[in-house]
FIPA-640193 format. One record per residue: x, y, z of N, C-alpha, C in turn. Coordinates in steps of 0.2 Angstrom, whole numbers, plus 5000, padded with zeros to 4 digits. Example, Ala and Ser with C-alpha at 12.3 -4.5 7.8 and 13.67 -1.06 7.14 Angstrom:
2
506649725039506249785039506649845039506449895035506849955036506450005039
! end
This chain:
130
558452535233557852485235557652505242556952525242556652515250556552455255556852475262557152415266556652435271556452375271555852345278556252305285556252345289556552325297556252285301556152225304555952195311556152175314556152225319556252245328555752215331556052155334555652115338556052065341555952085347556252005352555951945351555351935349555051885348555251845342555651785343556251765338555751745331555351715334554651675328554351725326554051775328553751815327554151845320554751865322555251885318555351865310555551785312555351745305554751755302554151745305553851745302553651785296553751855302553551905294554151925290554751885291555251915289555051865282554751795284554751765277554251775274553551795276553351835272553451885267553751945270553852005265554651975261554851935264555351915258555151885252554551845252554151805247553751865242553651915246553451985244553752025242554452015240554952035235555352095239555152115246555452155250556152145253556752195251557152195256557152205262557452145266557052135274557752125278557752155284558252155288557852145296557952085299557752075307558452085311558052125317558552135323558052135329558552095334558252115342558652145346558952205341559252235346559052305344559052355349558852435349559452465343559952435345560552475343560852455335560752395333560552385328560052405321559252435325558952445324558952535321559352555327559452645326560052645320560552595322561052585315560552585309560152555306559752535301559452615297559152615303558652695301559052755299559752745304560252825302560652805297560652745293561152725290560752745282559952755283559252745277559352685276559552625277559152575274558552535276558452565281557652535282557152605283556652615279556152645279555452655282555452585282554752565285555152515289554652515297555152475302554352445304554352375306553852335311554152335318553952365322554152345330553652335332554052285337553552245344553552295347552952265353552852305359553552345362553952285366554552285369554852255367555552305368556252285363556752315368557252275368557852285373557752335379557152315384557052345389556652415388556452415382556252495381555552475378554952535382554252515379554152525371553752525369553852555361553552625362553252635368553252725368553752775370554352715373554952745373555352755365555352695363555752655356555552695350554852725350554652745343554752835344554752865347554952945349555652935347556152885349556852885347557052855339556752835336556652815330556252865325556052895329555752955323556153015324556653005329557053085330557753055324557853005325558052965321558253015312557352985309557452995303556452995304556353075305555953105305555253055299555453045293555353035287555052955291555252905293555252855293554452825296554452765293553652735293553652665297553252695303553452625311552652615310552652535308552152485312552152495318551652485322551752455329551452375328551752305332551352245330551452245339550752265341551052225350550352185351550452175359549752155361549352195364549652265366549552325370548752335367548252345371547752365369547552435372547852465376547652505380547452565375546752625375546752675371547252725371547652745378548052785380548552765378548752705379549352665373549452695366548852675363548852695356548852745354548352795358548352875358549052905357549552885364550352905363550752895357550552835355550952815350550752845342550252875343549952895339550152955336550152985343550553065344551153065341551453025343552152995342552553005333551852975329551852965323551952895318551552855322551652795321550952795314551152755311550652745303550352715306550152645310549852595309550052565316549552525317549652485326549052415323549352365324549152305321549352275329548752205330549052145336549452105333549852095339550152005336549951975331550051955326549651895322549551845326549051815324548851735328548451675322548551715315548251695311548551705304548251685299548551695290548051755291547551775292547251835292547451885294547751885301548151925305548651955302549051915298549751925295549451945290548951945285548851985279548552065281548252065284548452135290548952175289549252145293550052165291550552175285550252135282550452135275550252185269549552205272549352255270549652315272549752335279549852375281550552415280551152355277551752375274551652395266551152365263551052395256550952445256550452455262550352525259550852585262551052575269551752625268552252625265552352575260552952585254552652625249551852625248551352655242551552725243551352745248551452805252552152815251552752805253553352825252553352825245553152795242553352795234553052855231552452885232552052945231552553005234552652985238552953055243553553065236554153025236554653005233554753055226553853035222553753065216553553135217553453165221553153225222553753285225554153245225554753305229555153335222
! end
């Protein structure tokens, strides 16, 4: 089963989408911790990961370079509130699928919800073509 990760300090934030993609029939695992988050990804049980901005003292253009040496394969959301184009651009480089803001709305969060569909769509295509 493909397992969706949420890294994020932000405890609400957390739940939120945690019960979201739960209702969405997704295997979901929340952490706010760095080192539980790298357990996850080297362990394969989360393939697609949501991280916040900032996670246990690290930016996310520290956090997602180390999560992708990780497990190269792996499909990171960014959810922050960083707008900067230099921000995004890095993370961009980095290999980030997607960069979504904070939700502040049901519209927001279907955003987001999109945005896991489809990097599970994509893993699932990749999956069948090996």
């Amino acid at each position: 089963m493909l397992g969706l990760l949420i890294a994020d300090e932000d405890v609400e934030a957390r739940r939120q989408m945690a019960d979201l993609f739960i209702e969405d029939g997704y295997n979901v695992m929340v952490t706010s911790s760095a080192a539980n988050a790298l357990h996850g990804i080297l362990k394969k049980t989360a393939q697609v990961v949501l991280v916040g901005g900032d996670f246990d003292e690290l930016t996310a253009a520290d956090f997602v370079p180390l999560l992708k040496k990780c497990n190269p394969d792996l499909t990171v959301i960014l959810v922050s509130a960083e707008k900067s184009p230099a921000f995004i651009r890095k993370l961009r480089r980095e290999g980030i699928f997607y960069h979504a803001l904070k939700p502040l709305d049901a519209e927001d969060r279907e955003e987001i919800r999109q945005a896991v569909h489809c990097a599970f769509e994509k893993l699932h295509g990749k999956r069948h073509r090996h």
